[in-house]
mmCIF file of the C-alpha atoms, coordinates in Angstrom:
data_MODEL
# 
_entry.id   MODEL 
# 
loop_
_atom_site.group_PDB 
_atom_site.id 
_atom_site.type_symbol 
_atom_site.label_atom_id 
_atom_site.label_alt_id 
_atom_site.label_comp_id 
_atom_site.label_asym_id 
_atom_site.label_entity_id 
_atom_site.label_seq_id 
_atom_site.pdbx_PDB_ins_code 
_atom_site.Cartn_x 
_atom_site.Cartn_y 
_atom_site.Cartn_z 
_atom_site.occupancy 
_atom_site.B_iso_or_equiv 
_atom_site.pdbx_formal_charge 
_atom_site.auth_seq_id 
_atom_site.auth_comp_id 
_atom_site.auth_asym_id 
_atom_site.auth_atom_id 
_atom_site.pdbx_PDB_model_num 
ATOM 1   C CA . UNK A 1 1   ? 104.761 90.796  104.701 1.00 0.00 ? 1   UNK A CA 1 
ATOM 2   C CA . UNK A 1 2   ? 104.802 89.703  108.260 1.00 0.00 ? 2   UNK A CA 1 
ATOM 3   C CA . UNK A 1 3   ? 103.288 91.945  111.160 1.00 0.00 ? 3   UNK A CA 1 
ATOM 4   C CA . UNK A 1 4   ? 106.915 92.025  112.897 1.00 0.00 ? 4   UNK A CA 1 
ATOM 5   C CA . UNK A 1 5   ? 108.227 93.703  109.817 1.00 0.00 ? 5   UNK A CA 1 
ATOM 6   C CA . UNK A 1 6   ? 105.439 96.306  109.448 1.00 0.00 ? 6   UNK A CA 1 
ATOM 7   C CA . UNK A 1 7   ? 105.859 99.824  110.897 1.00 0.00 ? 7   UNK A CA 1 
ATOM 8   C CA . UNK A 1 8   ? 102.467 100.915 111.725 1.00 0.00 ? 8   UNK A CA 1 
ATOM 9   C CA . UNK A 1 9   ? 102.850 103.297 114.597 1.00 0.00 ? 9   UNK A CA 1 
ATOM 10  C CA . UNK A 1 10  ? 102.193 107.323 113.720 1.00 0.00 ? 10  UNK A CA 1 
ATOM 11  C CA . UNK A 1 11  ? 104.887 108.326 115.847 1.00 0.00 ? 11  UNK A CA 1 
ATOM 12  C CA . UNK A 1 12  ? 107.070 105.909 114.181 1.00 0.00 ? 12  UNK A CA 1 
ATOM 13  C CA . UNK A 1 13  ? 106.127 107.308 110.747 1.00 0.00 ? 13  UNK A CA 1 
ATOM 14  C CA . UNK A 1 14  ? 107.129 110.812 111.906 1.00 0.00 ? 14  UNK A CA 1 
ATOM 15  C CA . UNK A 1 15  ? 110.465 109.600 113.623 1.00 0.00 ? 15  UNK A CA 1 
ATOM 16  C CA . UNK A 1 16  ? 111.986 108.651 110.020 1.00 0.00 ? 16  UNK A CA 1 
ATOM 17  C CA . UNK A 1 17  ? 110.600 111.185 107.782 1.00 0.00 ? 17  UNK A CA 1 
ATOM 18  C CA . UNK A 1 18  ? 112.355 113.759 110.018 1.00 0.00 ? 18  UNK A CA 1 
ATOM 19  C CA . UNK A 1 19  ? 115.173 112.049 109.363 1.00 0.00 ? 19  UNK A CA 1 
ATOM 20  C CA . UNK A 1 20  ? 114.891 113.721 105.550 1.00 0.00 ? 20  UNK A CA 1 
ATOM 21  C CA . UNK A 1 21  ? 117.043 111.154 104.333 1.00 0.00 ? 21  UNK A CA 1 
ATOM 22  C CA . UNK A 1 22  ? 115.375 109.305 100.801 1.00 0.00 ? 22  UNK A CA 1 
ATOM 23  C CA . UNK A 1 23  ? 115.554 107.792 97.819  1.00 0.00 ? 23  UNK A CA 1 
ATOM 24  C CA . UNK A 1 24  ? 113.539 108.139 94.600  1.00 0.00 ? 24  UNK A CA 1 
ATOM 25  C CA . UNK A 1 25  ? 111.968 106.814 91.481  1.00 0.00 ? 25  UNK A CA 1 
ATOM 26  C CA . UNK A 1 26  ? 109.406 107.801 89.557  1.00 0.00 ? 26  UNK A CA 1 
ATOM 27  C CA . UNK A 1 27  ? 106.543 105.239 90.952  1.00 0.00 ? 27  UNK A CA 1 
ATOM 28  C CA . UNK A 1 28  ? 108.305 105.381 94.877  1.00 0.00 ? 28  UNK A CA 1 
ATOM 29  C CA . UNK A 1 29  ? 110.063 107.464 97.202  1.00 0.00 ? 29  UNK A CA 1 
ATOM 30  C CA . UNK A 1 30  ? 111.535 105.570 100.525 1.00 0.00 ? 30  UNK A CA 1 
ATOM 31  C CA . UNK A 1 31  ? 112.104 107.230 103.291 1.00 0.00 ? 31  UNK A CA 1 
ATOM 32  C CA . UNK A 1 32  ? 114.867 105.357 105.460 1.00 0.00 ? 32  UNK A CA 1 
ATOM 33  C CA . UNK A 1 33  ? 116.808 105.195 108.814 1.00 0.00 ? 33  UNK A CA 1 
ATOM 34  C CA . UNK A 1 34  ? 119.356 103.206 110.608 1.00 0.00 ? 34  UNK A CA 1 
ATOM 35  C CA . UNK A 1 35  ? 117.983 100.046 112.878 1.00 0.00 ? 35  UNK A CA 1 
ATOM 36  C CA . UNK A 1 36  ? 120.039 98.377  115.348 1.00 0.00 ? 36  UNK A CA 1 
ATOM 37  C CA . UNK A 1 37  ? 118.233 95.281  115.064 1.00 0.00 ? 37  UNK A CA 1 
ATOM 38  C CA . UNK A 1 38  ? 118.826 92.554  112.757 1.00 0.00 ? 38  UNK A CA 1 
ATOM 39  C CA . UNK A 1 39  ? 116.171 92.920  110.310 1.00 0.00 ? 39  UNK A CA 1 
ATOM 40  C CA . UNK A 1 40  ? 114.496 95.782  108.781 1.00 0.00 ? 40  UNK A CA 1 
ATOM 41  C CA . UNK A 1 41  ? 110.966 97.089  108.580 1.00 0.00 ? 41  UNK A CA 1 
ATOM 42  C CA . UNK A 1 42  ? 108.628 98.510  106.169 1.00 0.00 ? 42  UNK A CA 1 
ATOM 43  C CA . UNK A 1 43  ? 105.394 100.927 106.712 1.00 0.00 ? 43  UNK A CA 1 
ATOM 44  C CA . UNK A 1 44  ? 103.677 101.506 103.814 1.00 0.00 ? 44  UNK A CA 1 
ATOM 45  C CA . UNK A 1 45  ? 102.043 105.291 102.748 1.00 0.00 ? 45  UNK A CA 1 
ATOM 46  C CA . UNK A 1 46  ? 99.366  106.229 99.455  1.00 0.00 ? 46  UNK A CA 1 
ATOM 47  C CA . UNK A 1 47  ? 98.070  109.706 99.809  1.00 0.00 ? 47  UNK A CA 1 
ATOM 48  C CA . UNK A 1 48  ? 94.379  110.542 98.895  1.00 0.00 ? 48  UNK A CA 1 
ATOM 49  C CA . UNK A 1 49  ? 95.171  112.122 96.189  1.00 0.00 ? 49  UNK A CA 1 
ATOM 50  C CA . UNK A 1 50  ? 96.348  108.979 94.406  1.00 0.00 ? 50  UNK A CA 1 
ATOM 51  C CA . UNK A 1 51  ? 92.323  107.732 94.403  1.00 0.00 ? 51  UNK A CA 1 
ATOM 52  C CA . UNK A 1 52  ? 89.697  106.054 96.430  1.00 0.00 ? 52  UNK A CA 1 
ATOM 53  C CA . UNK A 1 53  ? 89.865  103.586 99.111  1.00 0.00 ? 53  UNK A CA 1 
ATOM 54  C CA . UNK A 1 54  ? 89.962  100.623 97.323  1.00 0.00 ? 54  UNK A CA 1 
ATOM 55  C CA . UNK A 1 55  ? 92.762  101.983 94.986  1.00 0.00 ? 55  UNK A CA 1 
ATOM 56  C CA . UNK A 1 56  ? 95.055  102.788 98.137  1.00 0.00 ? 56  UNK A CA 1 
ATOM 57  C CA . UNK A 1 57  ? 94.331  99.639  99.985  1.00 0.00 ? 57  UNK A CA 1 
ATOM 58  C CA . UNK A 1 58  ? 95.135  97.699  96.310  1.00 0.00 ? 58  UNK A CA 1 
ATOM 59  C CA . UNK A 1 59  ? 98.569  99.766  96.115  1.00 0.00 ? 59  UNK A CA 1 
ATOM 60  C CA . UNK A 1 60  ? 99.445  98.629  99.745  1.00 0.00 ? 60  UNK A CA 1 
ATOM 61  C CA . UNK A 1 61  ? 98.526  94.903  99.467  1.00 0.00 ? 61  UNK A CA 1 
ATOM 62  C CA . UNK A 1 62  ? 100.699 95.106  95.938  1.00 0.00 ? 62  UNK A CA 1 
ATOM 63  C CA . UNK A 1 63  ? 103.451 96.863  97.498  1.00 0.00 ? 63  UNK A CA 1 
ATOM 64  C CA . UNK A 1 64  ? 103.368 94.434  101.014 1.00 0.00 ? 64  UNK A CA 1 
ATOM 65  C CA . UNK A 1 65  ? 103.208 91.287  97.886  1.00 0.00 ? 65  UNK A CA 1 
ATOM 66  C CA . UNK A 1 66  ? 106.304 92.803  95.829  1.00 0.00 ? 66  UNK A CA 1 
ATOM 67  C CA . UNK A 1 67  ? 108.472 93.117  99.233  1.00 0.00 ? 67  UNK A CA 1 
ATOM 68  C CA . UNK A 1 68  ? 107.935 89.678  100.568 1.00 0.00 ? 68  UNK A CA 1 
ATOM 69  C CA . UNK A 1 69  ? 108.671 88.343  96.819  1.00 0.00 ? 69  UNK A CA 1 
ATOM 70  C CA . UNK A 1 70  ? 111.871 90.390  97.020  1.00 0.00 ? 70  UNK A CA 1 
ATOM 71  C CA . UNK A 1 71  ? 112.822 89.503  100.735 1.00 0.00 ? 71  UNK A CA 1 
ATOM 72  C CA . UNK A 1 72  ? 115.157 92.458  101.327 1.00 0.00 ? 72  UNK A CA 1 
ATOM 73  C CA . UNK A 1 73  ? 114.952 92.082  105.218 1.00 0.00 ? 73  UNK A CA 1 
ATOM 74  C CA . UNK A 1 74  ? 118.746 91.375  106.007 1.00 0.00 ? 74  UNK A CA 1 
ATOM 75  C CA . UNK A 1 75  ? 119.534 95.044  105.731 1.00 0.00 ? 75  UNK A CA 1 
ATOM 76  C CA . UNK A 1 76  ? 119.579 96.696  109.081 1.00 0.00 ? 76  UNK A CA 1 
ATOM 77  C CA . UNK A 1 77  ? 117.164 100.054 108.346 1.00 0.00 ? 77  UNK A CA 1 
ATOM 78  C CA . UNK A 1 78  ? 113.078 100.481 108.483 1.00 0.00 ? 78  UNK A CA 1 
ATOM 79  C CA . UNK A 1 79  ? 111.636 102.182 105.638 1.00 0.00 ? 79  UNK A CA 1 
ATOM 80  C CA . UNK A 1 80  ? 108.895 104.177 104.734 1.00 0.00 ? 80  UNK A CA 1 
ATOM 81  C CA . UNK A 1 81  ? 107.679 103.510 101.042 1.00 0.00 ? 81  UNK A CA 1 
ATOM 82  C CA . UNK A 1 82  ? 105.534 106.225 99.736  1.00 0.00 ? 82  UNK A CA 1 
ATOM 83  C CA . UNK A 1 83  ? 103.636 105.469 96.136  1.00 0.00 ? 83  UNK A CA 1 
ATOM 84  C CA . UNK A 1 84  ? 103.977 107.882 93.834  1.00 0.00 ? 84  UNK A CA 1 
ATOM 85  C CA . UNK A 1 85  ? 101.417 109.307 90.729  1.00 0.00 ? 85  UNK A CA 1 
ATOM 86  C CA . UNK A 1 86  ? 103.346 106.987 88.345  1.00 0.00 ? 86  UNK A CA 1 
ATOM 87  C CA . UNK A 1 87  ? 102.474 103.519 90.375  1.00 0.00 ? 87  UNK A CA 1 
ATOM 88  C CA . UNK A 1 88  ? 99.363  103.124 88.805  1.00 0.00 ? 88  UNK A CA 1 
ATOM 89  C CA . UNK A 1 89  ? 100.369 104.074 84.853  1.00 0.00 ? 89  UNK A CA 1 
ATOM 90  C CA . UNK A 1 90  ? 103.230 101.328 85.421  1.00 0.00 ? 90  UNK A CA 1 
ATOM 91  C CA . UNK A 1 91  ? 102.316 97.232  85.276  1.00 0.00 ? 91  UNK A CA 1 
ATOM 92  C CA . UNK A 1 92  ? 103.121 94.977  88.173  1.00 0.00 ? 92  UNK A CA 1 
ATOM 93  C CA . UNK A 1 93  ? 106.170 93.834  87.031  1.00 0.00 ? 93  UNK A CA 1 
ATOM 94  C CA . UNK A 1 94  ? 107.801 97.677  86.103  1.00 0.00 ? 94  UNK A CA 1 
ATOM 95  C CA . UNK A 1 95  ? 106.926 98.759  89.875  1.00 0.00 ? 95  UNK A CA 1 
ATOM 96  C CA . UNK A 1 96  ? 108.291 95.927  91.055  1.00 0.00 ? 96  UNK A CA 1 
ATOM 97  C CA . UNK A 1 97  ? 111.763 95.968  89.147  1.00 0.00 ? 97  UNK A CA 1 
ATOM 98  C CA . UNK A 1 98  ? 111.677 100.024 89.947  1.00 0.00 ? 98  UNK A CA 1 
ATOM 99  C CA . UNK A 1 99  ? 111.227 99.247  93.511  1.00 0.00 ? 99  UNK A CA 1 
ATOM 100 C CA . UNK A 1 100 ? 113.999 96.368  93.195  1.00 0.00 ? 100 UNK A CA 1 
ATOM 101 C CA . UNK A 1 101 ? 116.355 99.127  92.178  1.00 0.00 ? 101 UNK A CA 1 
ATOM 102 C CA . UNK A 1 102 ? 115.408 100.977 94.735  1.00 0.00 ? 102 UNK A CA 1 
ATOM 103 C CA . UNK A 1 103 ? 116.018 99.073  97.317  1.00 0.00 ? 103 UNK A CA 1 
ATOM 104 C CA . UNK A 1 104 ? 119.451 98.214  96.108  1.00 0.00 ? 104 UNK A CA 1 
ATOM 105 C CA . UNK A 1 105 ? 120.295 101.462 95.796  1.00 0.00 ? 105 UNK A CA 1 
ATOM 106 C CA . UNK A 1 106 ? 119.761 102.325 99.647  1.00 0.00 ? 106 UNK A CA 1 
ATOM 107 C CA . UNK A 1 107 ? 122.956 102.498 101.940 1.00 0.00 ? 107 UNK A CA 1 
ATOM 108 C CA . UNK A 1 108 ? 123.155 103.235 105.505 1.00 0.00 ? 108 UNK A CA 1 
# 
């Protein structure tokens, strides 16, 4: 995933989950709001509680992998993904078809 499609900013972060408008499944939850640009943007969020270091930063980079293979950046909305408990009992390809779903299943 590109750096222009990242949302990184804390303030950012905040902005849309105020919103209180999400989705869920039992490996994601995405947090969403309207953009008026052209494409959308994704920030990425694993609590502590989901493991160590390396197991968060592995969730993100699999996560930032599975939304560049699925290329849903034509919608106008940024996103906040959060990984759930189940993301790490599920394989690759299960997360990855859940979070396909998901993302289909948005509507702004």
């Amino acid at each position: 995933m590109k750096q222009i499609n990242r949302i990184k900013k804390t303030g950012e972060f905040q902005e849309i989950l105020n919103k209180r408008k999400f989705r869920n499944t039992p490996a994601f939850t995405i947090y969403i709001q309207e953009k008026r640009d052209e494409k959308s943007r994704y920030g990425i969020s694993v609590s502590k509680k989901m493991g160590n270091a390396v197991f968060r930063n592995k969730a993100k980079r699999q996560v930032r992998n599975m939304i560049e293979e699925i290329s849903p950046y034509d919608k106008p909305f940024d996103g906040i993904i959060m990984v759930r408990k189940q993301f790490h009992i599920n394989s690759y390809d299960t997360n990855k078809n859940e979070l396909i779903k998901l993302l289909e299943t948005v509507k702004i």
